[in-house]
C-alpha positions as CSV (number, residue, x, y, z in Angstrom):
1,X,24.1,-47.5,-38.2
2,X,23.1,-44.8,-35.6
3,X,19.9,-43.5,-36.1
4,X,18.3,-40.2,-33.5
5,X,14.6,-40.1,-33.2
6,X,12.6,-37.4,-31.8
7,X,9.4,-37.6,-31.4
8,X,6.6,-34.9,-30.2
9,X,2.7,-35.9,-30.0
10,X,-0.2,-35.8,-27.5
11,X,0.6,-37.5,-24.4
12,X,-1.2,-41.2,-23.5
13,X,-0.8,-44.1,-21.9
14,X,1.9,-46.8,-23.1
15,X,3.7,-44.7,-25.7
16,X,7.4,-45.8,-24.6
17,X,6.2,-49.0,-24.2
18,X,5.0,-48.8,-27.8
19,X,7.9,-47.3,-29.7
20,X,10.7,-48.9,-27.7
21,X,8.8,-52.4,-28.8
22,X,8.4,-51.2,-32.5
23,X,12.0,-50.0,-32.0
24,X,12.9,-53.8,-30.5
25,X,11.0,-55.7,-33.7
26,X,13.1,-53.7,-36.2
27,X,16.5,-55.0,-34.1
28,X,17.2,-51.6,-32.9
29,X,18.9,-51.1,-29.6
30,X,18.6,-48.0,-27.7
31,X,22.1,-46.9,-26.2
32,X,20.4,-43.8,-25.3
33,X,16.5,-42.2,-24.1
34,X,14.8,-39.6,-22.8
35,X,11.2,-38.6,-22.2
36,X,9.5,-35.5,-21.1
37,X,5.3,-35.0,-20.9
38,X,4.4,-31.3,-20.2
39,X,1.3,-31.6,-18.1
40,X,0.1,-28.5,-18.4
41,X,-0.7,-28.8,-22.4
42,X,-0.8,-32.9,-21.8
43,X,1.8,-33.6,-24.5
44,X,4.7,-36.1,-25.0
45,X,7.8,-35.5,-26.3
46,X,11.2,-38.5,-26.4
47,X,14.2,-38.7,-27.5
48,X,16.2,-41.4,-28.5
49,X,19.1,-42.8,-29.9
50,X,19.3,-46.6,-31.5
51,X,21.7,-48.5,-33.2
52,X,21.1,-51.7,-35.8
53,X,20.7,-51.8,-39.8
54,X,17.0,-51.6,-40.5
55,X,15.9,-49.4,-42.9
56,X,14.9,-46.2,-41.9
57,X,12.1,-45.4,-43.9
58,X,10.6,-48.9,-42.5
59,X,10.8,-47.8,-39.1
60,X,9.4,-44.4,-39.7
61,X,6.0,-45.9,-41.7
62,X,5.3,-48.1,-38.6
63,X,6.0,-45.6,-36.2
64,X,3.4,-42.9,-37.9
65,X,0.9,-45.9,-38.3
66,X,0.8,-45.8,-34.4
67,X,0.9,-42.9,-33.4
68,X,-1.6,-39.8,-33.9
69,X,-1.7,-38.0,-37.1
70,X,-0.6,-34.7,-35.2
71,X,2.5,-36.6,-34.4
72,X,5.7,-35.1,-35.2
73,X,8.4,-37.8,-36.2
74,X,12.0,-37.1,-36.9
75,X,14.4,-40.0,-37.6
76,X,17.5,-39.7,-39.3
77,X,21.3,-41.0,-39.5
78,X,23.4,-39.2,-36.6
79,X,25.8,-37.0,-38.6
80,X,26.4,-33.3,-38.6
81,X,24.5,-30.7,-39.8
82,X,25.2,-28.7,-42.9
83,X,24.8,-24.3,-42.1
84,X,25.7,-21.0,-42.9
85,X,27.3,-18.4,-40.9
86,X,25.7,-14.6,-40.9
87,X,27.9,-12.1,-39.4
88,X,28.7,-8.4,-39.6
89,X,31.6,-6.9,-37.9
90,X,32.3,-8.4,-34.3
91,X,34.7,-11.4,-34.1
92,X,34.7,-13.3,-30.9
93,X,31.3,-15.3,-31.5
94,X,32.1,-16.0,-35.7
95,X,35.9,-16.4,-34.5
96,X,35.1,-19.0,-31.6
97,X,33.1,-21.2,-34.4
98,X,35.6,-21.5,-36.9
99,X,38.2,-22.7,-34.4
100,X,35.9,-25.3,-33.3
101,X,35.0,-26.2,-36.6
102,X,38.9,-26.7,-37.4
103,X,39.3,-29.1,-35.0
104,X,36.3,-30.7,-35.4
105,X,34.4,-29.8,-32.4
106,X,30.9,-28.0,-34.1
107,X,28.9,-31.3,-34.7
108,X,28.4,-29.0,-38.2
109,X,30.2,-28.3,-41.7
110,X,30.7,-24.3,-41.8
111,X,29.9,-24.5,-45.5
112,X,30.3,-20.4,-46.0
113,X,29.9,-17.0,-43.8
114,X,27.8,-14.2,-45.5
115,X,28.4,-10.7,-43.8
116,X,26.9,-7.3,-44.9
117,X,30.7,-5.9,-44.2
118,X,34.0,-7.4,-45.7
119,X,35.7,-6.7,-41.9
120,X,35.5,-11.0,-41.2
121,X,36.8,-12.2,-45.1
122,X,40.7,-12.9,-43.7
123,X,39.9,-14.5,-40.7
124,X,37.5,-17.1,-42.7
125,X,39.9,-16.9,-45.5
126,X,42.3,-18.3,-43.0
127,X,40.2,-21.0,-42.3
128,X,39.5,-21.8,-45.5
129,X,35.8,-20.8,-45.2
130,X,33.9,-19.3,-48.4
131,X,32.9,-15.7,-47.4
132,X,30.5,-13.7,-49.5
133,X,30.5,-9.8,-48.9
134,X,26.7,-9.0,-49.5
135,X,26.6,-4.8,-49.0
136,X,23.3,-3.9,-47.8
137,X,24.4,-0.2,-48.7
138,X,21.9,1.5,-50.9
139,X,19.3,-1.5,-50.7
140,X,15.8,-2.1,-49.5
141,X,15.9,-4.7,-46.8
142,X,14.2,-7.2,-48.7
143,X,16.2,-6.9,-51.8
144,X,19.2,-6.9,-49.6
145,X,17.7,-10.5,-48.1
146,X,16.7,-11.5,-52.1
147,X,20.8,-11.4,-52.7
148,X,21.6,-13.5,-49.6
149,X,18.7,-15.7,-50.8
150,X,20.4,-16.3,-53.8
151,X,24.2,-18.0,-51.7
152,X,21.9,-19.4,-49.1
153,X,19.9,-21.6,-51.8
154,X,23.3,-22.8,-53.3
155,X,24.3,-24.5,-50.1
156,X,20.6,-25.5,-48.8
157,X,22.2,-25.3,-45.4
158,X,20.0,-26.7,-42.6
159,X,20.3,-24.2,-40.5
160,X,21.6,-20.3,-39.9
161,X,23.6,-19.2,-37.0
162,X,23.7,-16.0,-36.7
163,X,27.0,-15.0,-35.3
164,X,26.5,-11.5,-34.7
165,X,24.4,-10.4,-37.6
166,X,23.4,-7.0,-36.2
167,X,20.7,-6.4,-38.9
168,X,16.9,-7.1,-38.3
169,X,15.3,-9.6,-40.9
170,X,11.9,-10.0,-42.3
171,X,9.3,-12.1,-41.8
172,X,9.4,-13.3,-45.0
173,X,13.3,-14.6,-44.6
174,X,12.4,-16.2,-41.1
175,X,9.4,-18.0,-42.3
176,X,11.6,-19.1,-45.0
177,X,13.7,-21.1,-42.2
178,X,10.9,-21.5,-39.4
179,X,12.7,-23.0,-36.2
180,X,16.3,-22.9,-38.4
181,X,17.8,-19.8,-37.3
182,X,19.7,-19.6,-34.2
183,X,20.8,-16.2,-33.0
184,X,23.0,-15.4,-29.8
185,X,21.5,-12.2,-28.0
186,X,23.8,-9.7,-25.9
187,X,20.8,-9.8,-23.0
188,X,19.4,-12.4,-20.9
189,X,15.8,-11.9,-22.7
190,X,13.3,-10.9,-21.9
191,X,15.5,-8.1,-20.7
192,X,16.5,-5.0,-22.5
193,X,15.5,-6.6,-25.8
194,X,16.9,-4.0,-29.0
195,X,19.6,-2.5,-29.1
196,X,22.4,-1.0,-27.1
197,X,21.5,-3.6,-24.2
198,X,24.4,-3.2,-22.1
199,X,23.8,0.9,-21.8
200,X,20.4,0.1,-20.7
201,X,22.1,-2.7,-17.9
202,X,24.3,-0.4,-16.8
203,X,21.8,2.6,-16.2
204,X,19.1,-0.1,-14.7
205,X,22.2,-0.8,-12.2
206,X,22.1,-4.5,-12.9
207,X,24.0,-6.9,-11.0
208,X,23.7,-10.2,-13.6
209,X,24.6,-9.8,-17.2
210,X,24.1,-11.8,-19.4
211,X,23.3,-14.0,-23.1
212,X,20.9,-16.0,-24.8
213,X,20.5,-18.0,-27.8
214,X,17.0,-18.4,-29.4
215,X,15.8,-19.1,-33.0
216,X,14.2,-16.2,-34.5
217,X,11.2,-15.5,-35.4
218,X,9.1,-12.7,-36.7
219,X,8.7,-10.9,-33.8
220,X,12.2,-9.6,-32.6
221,X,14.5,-11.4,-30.1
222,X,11.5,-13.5,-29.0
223,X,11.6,-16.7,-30.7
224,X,12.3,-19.3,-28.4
225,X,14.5,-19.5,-26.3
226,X,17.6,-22.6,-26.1
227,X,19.7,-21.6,-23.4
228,X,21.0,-18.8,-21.3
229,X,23.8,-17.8,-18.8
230,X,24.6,-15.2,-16.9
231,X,28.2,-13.1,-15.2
232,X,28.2,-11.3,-12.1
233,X,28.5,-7.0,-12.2
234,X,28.7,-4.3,-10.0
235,X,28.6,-1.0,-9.8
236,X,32.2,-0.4,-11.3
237,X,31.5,-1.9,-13.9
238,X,30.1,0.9,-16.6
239,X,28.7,-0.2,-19.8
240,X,31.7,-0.8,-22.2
241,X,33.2,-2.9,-19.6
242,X,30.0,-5.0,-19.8
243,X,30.1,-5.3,-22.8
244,X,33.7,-6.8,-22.8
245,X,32.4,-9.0,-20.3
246,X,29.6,-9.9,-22.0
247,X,31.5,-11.1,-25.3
248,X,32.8,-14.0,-23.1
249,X,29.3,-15.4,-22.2
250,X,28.3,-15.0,-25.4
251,X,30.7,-17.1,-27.5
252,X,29.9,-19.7,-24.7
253,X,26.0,-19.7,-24.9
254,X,26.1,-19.7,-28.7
255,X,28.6,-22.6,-28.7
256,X,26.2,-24.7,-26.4
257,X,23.3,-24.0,-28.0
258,X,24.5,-25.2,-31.1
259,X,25.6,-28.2,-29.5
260,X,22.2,-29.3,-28.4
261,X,20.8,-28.2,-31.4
262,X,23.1,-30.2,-33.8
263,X,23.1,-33.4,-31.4
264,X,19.1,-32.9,-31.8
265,X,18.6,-32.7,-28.3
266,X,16.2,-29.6,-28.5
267,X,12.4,-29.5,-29.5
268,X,10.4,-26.6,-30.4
269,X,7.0,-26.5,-28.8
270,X,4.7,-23.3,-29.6
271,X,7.2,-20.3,-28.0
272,X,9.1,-22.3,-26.1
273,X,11.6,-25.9,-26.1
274,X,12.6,-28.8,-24.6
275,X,15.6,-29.7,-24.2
276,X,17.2,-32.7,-23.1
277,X,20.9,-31.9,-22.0
């Protein structure tokens, strides 16, 4: 069995020594590790991946009887991860996805798509991907979120990508998924955050454009951040050429932040992460 643990506490002396010993008693072997401390707010934070039969939950109660009761301990079976797709109308993010999914290259099960517009049913039809048309036309934003709420909970996905999803969500739906939402952002935050980012790029006279992909939280397009990349512009460029640009870098950062994220190789630490690549 494959097992990845992840573990974030207050930093002191020992601690590898410690879990890669309790690790070693159980007949774990570790095929993979990393370990960061961040200095600044003196805390720990290790990575690791072990092979061997003992029994997980075995492992986990002698891990939390060492270490601190602030600890944060994940250990689970490497496998992939269950989500949901949210999308609304553009294609090259959602349709990069479902190709990788086909050939088995997501490290996730694409167990449905729900859009606010019907424009993306045939190409997840095609794919044989549930797809659920949720209209937000005529609705309150939270009872538009209540309906969604309602497929979501079906599923119990563990996480949401959105792919796309060009509607602001509550606080209420985000809290609802704290640190499980992953959203792919036409800026290189904390630039031109909003909307219409490459019309404000192009009449700031940028040079780099660029993507990010961050969870979401309440406050909009600043939940922390997983990973960014950037093109080269000029002054010929105007804005709907950026924005053609742009959809290439975005499928790309979207694709490898959910990589890390599925492979568990990111930690979220107040407004920030760490991630070992």
């Amino acid at each position: 069995m494959q097992y990845i643990l992840k573990i974030d506490c207050p930093d002191q002396k020992g601690l590898v020594h410690e879990i890669s010993g309790i690790l070693f008693s159980f007949g774990l072997n570790i095929i993979e590790n990393e370990e960061f401390v961040d200095h600044v707010n003196n805390h720990f934070f290790m990575r690791s991946e072990v092979v061997g039969d003992a029994e997980r939950s075995e492992v986990y109660n002698k891990l939390c009887a060492f270490l601190p009761d602030s600890a944060q301990i994940q250990l689970h079976e490497k496998r992939k991860k269950n989500i949901i797709i949210f999308a609304t109308k553009e294609y090259h993010c959602i349709g990069d996805l479902v190709v990788r999914h086909h050939f088995g290259e997501l490290k996730a099960n694409i167990m449905a798509v729900v859009s606010n517009h019907n424009h993306l049913q045939e190409l997840c039809e095609k794919f044989g991907l549930p797809f659920y048309h949720v209209s937000a036309e005529g609705l309150a934003r939270d009872e538009h979120e209540q309906k969604i709420l309602g497929i979501v909970d079906q599923y119990n996905p563990e996480f949401l990508v959105l792919a796309k999803y060009m509607r602001i969500l509550t606080a209420g739906f985000t809290n609802h998924f704290k640190n499980r939402i992953i959203n792919i952002h036409h800026s290189f935050l904390p630039a031109f955050i909003g909307a219409k980012p490459y019309v404000q790029a192009y009449s700031r006279g940028v040079k780099l454009i660029g993507a990010t992909a961050h969870f979401v939280n309440d406050n909009l397009d600043e939940g922390p951040i997983i990973i960014q990349d950037v093109i080269h512009t000029n002054h010929k460029h105007d804005a709907s050429m950026m924005a053609r640009s742009g959809r290439d870098v975005e499928k790309i950062v979207l694709s490898n932040a959910l990589k890390l994220v599925f492979d568990d190789r990111v930690f979220v630490f107040k407004n920030k992460t760490i991630v070992f690549e």
